[in-house]
C-alpha positions in Angstrom: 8.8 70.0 22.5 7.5 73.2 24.2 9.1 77.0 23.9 8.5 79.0 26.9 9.1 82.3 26.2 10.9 84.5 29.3 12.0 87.7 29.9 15.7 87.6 30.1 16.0 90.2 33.0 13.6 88.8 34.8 15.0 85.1 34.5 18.3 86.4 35.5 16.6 88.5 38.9 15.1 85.6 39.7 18.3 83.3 39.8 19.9 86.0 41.5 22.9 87.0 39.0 23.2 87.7 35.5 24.9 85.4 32.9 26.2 85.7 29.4 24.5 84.0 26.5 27.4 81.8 26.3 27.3 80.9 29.8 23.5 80.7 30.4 23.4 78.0 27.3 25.8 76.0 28.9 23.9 76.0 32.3 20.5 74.9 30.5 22.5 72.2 28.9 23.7 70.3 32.0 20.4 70.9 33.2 18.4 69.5 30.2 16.9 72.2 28.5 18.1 74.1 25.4 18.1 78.0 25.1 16.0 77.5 21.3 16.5 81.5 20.5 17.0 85.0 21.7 14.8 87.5 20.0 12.3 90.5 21.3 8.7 91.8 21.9 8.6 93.6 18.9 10.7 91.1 16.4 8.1 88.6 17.7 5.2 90.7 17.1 6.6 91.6 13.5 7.0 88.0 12.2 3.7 87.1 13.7 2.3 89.8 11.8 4.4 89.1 8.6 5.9 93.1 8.9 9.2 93.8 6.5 10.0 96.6 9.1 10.4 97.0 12.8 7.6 97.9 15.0 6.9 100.6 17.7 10.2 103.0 18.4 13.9 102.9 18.8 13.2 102.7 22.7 15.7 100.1 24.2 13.7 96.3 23.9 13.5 93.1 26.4 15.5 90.7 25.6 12.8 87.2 25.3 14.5 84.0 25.9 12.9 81.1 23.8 13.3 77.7 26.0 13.1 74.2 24.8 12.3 71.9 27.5 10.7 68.5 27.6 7.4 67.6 26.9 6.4 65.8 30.2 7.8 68.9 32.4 4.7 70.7 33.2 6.5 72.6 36.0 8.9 74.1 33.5 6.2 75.8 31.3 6.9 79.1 33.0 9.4 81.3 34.4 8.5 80.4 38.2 9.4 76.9 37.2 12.3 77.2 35.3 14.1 79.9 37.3 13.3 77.8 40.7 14.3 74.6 39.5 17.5 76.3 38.5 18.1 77.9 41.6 17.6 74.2 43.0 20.2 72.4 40.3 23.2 75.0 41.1 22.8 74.8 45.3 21.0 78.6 45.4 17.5 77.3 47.0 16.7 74.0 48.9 14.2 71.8 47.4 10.7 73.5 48.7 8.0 71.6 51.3 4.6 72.2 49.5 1.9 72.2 52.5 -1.5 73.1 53.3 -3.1 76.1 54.8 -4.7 75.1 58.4 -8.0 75.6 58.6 -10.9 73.8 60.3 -12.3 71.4 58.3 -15.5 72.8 58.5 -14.5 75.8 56.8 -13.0 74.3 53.4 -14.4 75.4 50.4 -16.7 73.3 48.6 -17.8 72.6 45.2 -21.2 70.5 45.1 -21.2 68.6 42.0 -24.6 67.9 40.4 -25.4 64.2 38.7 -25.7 65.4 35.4 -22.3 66.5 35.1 -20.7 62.6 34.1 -23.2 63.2 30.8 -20.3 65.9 29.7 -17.5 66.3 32.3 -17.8 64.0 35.4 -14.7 65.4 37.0 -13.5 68.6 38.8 -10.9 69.5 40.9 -10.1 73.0 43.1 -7.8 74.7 44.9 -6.9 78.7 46.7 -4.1 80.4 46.5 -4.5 83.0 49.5 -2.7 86.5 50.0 -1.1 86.2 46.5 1.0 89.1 45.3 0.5 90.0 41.8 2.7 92.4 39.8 2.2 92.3 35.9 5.5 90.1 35.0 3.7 87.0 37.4 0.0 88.2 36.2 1.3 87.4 33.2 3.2 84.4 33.8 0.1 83.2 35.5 -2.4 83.4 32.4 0.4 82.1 30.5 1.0 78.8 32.3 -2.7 78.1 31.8 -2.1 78.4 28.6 0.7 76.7 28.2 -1.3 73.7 30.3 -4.0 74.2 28.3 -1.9 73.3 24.4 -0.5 70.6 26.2 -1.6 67.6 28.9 -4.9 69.5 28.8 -5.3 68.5 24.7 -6.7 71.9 23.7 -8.8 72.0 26.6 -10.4 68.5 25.9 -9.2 66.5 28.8 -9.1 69.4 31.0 -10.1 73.3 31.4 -8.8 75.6 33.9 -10.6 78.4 35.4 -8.9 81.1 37.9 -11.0 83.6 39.9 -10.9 86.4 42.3 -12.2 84.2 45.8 -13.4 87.7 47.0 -15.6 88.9 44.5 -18.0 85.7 44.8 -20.0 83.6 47.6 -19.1 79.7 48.6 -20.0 76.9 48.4 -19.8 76.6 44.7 -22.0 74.1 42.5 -20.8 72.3 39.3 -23.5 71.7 37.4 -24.7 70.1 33.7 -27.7 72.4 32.3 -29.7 72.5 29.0 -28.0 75.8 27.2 -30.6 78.2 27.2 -30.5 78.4 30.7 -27.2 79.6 31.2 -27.1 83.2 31.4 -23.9 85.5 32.1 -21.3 88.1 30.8 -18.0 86.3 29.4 -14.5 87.7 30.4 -13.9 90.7 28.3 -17.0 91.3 27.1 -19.9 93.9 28.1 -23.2 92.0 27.3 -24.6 88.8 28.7 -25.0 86.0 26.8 -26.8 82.8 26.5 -24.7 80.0 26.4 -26.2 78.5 22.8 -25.3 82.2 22.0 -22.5 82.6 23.4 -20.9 79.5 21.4 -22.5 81.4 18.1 -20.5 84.6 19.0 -17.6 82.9 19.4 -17.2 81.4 16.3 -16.0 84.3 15.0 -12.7 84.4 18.0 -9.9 83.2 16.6 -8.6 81.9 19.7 -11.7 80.5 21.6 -13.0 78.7 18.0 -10.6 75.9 18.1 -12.6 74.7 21.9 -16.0 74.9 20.8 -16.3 72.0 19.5 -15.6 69.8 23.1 -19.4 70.8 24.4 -21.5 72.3 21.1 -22.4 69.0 20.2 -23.8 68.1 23.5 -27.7 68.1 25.2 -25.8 70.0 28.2 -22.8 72.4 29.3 -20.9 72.3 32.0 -21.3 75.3 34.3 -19.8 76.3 37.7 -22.0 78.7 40.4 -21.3 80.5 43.3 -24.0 80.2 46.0 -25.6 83.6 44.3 -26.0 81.8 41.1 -23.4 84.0 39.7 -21.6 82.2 37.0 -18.1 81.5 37.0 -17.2 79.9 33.8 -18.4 78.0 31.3 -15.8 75.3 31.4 -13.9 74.8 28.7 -14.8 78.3 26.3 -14.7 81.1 28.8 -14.6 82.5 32.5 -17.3 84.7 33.7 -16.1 89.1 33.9 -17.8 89.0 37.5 -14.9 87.0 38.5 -12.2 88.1 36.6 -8.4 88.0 37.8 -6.7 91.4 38.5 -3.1 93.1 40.0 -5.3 93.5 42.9 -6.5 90.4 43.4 -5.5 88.6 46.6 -7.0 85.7 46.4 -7.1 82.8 43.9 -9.9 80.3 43.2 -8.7 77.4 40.9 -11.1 75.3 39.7 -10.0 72.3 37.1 -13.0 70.7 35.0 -11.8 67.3 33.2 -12.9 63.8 31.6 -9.4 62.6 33.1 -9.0 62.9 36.7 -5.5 62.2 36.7 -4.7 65.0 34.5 -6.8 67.6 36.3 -5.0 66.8 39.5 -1.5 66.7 38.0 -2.9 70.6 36.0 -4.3 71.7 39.6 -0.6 71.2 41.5 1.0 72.7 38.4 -0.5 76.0 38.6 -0.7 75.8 42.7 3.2 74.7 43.2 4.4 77.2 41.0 2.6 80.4 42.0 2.4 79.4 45.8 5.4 81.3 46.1 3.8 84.7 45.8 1.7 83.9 48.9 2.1 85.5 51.9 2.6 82.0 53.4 4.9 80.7 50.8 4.3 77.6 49.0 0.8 76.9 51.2 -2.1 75.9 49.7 -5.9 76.1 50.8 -7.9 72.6 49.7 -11.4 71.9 48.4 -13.5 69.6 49.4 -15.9 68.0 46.1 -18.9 67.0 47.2 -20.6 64.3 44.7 -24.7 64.0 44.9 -24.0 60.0 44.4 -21.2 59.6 47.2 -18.5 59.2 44.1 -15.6 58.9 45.3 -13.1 58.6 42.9 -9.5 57.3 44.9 -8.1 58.3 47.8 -6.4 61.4 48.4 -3.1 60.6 50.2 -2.6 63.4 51.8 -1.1 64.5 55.4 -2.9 65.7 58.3 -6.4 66.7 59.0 -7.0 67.1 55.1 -6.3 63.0 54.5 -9.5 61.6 53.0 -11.7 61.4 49.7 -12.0 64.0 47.3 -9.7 66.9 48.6 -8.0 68.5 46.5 -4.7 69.5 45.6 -3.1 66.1 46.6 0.0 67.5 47.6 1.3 64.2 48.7 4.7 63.2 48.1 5.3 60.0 46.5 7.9 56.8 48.0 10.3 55.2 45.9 13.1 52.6 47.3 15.3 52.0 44.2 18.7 49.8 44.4 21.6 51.8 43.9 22.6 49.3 40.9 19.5 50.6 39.2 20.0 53.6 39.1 24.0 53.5 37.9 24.6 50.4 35.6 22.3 52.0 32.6 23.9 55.4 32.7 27.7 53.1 32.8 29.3 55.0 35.0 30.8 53.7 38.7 28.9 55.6 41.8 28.6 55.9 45.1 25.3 56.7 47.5 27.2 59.4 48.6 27.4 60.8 45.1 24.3 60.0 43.4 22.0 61.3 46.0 23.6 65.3 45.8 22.4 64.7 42.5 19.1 63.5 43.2 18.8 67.0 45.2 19.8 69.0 42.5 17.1 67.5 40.7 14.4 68.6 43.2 14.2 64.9 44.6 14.5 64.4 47.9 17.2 61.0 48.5 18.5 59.4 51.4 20.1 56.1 51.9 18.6 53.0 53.0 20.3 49.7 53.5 17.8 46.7 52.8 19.6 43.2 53.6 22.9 45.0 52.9 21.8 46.3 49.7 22.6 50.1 49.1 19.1 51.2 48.7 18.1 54.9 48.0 14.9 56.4 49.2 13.7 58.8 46.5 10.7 61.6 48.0 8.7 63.0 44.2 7.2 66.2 45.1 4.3 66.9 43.5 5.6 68.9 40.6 7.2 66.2 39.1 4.2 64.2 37.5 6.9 62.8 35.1 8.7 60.2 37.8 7.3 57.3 37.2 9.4 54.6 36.9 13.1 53.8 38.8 14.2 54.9 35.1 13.1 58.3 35.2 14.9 58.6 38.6 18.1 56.8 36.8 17.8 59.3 34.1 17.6 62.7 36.2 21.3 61.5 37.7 22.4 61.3 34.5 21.3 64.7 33.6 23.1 66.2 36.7 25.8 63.9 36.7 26.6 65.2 32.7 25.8 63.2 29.9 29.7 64.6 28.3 30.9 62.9 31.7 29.9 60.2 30.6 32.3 57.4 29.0 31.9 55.8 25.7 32.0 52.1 26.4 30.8 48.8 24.6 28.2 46.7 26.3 29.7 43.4 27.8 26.6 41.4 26.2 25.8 43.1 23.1 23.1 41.7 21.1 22.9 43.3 17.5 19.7 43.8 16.0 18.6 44.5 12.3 15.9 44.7 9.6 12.7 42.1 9.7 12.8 39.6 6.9 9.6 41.1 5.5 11.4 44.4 4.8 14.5 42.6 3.4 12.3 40.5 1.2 10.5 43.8 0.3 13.3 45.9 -0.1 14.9 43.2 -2.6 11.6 43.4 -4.6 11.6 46.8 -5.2 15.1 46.7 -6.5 14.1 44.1 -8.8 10.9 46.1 -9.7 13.3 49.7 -10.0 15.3 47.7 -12.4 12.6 46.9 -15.2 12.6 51.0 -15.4 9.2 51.5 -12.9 9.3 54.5 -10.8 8.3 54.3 -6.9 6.1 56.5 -5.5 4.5 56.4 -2.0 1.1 57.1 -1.8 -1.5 57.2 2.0 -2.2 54.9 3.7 -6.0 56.2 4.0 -8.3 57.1 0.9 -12.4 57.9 0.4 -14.7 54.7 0.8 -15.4 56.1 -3.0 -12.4 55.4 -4.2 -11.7 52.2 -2.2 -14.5 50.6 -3.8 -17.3 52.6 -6.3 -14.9 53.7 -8.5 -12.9 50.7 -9.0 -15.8 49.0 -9.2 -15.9 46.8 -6.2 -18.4 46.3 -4.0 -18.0 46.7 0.3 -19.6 44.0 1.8 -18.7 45.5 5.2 -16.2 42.6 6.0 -13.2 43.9 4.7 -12.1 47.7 4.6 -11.3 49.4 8.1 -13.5 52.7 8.5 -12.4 55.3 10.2 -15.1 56.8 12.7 -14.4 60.8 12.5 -12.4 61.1 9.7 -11.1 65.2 9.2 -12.5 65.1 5.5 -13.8 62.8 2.7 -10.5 62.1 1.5 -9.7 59.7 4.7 -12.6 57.7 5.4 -11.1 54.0 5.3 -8.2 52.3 5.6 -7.4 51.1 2.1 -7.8 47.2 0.9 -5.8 47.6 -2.1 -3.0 49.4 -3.6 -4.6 50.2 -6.7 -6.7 53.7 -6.0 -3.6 55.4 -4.9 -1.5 54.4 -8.3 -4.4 55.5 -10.1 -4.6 58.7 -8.1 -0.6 59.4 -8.6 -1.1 58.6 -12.5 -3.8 61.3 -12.9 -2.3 64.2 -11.2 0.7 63.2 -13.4 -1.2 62.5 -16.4 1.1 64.9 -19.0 4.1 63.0 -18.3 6.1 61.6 -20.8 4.6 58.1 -22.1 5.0 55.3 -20.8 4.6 56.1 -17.3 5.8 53.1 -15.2 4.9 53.2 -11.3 5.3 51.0 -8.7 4.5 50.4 -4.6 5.4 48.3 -2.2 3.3 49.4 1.4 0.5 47.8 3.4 -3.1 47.4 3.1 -5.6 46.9 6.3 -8.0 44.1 5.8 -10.3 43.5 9.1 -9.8 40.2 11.2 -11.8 38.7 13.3 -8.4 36.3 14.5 -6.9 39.4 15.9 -6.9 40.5 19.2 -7.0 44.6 17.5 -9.7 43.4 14.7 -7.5 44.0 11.7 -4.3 42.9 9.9 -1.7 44.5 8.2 -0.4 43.0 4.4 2.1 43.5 2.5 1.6 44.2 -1.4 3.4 45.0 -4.6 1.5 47.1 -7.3 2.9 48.3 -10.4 0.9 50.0 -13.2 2.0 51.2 -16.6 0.4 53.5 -19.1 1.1 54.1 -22.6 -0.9 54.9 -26.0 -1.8 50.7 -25.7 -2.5 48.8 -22.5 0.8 46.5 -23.4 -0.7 43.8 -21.4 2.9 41.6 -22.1 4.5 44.2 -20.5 3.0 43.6 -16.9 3.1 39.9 -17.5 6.5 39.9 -18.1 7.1 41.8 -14.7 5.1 38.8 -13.2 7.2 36.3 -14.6 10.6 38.2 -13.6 9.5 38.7 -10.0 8.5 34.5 -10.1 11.4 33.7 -11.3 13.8 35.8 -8.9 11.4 35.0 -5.3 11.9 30.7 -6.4 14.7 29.1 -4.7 17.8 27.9 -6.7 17.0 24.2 -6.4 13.2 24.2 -7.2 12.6 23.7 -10.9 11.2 26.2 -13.4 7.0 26.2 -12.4 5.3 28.0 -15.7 1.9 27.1 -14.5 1.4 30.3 -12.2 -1.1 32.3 -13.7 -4.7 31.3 -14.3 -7.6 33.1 -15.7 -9.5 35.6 -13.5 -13.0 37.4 -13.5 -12.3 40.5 -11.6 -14.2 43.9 -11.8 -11.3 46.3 -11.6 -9.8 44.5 -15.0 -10.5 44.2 -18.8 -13.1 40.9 -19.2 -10.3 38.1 -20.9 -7.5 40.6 -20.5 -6.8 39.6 -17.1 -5.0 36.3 -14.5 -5.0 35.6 -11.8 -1.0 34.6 -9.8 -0.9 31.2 -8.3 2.4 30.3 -5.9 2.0 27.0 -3.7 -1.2 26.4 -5.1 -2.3 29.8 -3.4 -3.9 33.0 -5.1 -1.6 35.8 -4.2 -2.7 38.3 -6.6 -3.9 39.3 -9.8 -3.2 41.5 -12.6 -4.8 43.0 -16.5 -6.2 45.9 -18.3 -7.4 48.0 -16.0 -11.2 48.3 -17.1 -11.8 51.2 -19.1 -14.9 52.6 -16.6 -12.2 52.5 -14.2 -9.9 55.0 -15.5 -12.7 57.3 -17.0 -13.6 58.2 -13.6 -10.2 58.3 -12.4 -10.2 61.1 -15.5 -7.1 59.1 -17.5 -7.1 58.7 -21.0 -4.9 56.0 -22.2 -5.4 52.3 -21.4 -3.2 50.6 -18.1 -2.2 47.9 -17.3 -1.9 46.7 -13.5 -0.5 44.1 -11.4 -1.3 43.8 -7.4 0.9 41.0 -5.2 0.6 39.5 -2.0 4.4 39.4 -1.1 4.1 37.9 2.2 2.4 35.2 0.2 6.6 34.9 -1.3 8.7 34.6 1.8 
């Protein structure tokens, strides 16, 4: 869940009065968010930085409020957003009407997108926020937001990248282009020097911050690179803006632009940043569009906006969205008995708009989303916004009318009843991953990979995690050896799933459930694992069915001892195997003293 970090003077100025700790806690819980801590500046900059003692003077601190709010609230990631939608929740402000600046269409801004651009980043959105007024708190707020953005529906700047600029320090129409590294030329934000870009990735991997992005264009024949009509750079989206166009206190005018591979996510990033800092405008909460102009006539859905601006490709769509939802709906989840008359005040505290509408005598409300809540999406998300205003502690605990009880699935039954059996013969359970090396999957347990089995994972983060594995076996032998000086015998056991690919399935794989056990001592004590194969046959056959002794045959496996090993037959069906583990085996698993091992198909039992 995200913290938003706010000054608490400023948060209270902003809702008008000030509250005690006590009381501003219990505001943020009918509202739905959680006051996570109260700290300072300086107590945040000493346990970044590790410090025993307190930094900078005895001068009297800001109090920082630390806010917990949900994940799919983008318009809550800064203090403009928080503060205004509780303004909204306790009656202090009416829900606001986010319009456009009029303007002649002939004088929108443009961005001309080249064709080259859908080899990297196909999409880009823009807006302008004009006469904004800028004092450091909101300057602040307003590189923080972007931030915030950025860490979350942008993913680290992969999906999208935002880029702010000062509107009258460059020339329109702008350009969005895709060009060959070398030929991008400029001087980054906060920097002196101009760079090229191939360069400027080099310097940079040096930033702590801007290290974790290069990776999202380095790899690629082109960057992605926005001009003015000068051929001044703007940014270089997603690493860095250009200093020529760097924000200020006295800028005045705002140039967003949003690069993306998601144009759903660049539009919903685009309203976040333009609804919540709107209201420094001199024309409050009015936004000036852009008009994208693709080489190719892409048009990539209609923009269903109002008025002159309706049409393709204008951006922000500050449309509001339509939802007629039956009044039953909304109230027989949350189990509590209202009226239209109630549940639509509390629709309006939750910055939806609501009115009634009778459809064939059906109560039917009319819910208006404004476009900073990207997260209504469903009749549910309305139905559960009335239960946050209405007060979950409100509501009564009651018992379903038709309750229907649910519980484990017979494979984890059966599986849990094995291991007990299993824990009972004295082996120990350990849980190993899921993943492993292709090395240890196969090479060094001496199988081969015919490429028809074993799941491979396509960019795995290191060596250790390159398939899914096929057998239980690597991991015991991995959990023996970093416990190799443990008292002998050392009995393990686990009871997971391995991946085996499957052309039958719709997702090209299938999960199955296995039992391994292996034990260690000075000898291999190959009666010892046979006798755990004969307890576990005789506990998984039914009451009725006779004694069957004939369930083990002779095997020719690679992983085992040559005559030291069987294979387990149950309805006439192989369902695993089990021996010495070969000796070649365990030297390069680096353990010294002989094994024994035992692998079962389980699902094979039930």
């Amino acid at each position: 869940m995200p913290t938003v970090s706010v000054g608490r003077d400023c948060l209270f100025q902003a809702l008008g009065r000030s509250y005690t700790q006590e009381e501003f806690e219990e505001l943020c819980f009918e509202f739905g968010i959680e006051l996570d801590d109260v700290t300072t500046e300086k107590e945040i900059i000493r346990k970044e930085k590790h410090l025993e003692t307190e930094v900078g003077g005895e001068d009297e601190e800001e109090v920082i409020y630390k806010i917990e709010v949900a994940a799919n609230r983008y318009d809550l990631l800064c203090l403009e957003g928080i503060a205004r939608a509780l303004r909204i929740f306790i009656g202090k402000e009416e829900i606001p009407i986010y319009k456009f600046r009029e303007i002649p269409r002939e004088s929108m801004l443009q961005i001309n997108v080249s064709k080259a651009t859908s080899k990297i980043r196909p999409y880009v959105v823009g807006a302008v926020l004009r006469g904004v007024s800028f004092n450091r708190a909101n300057y602040n707020s307003f590189i923080d937001l972007q931030d915030k953005l950025h860490q979350n529906i942008c993913r680290k700047r992969t999906l999208v990248a935002i880029g702010t600029h000062d509107l009258d320090t460059i020339d329109t129409p702008f350009s969005y282009e895709a060009l060959i590294p070398q030929d991008i030329t400029f001087i980054p934000l906060k920097q002196v020097k101009s760079f090229r870009a191939d360069e400027l990735l080099e310097f940079y991997k040096s930033d702590l911050k801007l290290k974790k992005f290069l990776h999202v264009i380095e790899n690629s024949p082109v960057y992605p690179v926005i001009y003015d009509r000068n051929r001044t750079v703007l940014s270089l989206p997603p690493i860095i803006n250009s200093a020529h166009s760097a924000l200020s206190l006295r800028t005045k005018n705002v140039f967003i632009e949003c690069t993306a591979t998601d144009l759903t996510k660049a539009k919903i990033v685009l309203n976040t940043m333009v609804t919540m800092f709107s209201e420094y405008c001199d024309s409050k909460f009015e936004v000036e569009p852009v008009e994208v102009v693709y080489p190719d006539d892409r048009q990539f859905e209609d923009c269903t906006s109002e008025g002159i601006f309706k049409g393709k490709n204008i951006y922000p769509d500050l449309a509001v969205t339509v939802m007629d939802i039956p009044l039953s709906v909304i109230t027989s989840p949350i189990g509590v008995s209202l009226g239209v008359a109630e549940v639509i005040p509390l629709l309006n505290k939750m910055q939806l708009h609501a009115k009634e509408k009778l459809v064939a005598g059906n109560n039917v409300i009319t819910v208006h989303v404004p476009p900073t809540r990207s997260d209504i999406l469903h009749p549910c998300d309305v139905m559960e916004d009335v239960a946050i205003a209405y007060g979950y502690d409100k509501i009564p605990k009651t018992k379903p009318k038709c309750m229907t009880t649910g519980g484990q699935q017979p494979l984890n039954v059966f599986s849990d009843k094995i291991r007990g059996e299993v824990s009972r013969a004295g082996y120990m359970e350990v849980l190993t991953w899921l993943l492993c090396s292709h090395e240890e999957n196969f090479a060094m347990v001496k199988r081969k990979d015919d490429g028809a089995k074993a799941v491979t994972i396509e960019n795995p983060r290191s060596s250790e995690f390159e398939v899914v594995r096929t057998s239980l076996l690597p991991g015991l032998l991995k959990t023996l050896k970093h416990n190799i000086d443990h008292r002998r015998p050392i009995k393990i056991f686990e009871a997971g799933d391995v991946v085996c690919l499957d052309g039958t399935r719709d997702v090209g794989a299938s999960n199955n459930r296995r039992l391994a056990a292996l034990y260690c001592n000075v000898t291999s004590e190959f009666e010892e694992i046979l006798g755990l194969v004969m307890r576990i046959m005789q506990v998984v056959r039914k009451p009725h069915e006779p004694a069957n002794d004939n369930f083990i045959r002779p095997s020719n496996e690679p992983e085992f001892f040559p005559n030291r090993q069987c294979y387990i037959i149950f309805k006439d069906k192989q369902i695993g195997a089990f021996g010495v583990v070969h000796p070649e085996v365990l030297e390069k698993f680096r353990i010294p003293d002989p094994c024994s091992f035992v692998e079962i198909d389980i699902q094979a039992l039930l």
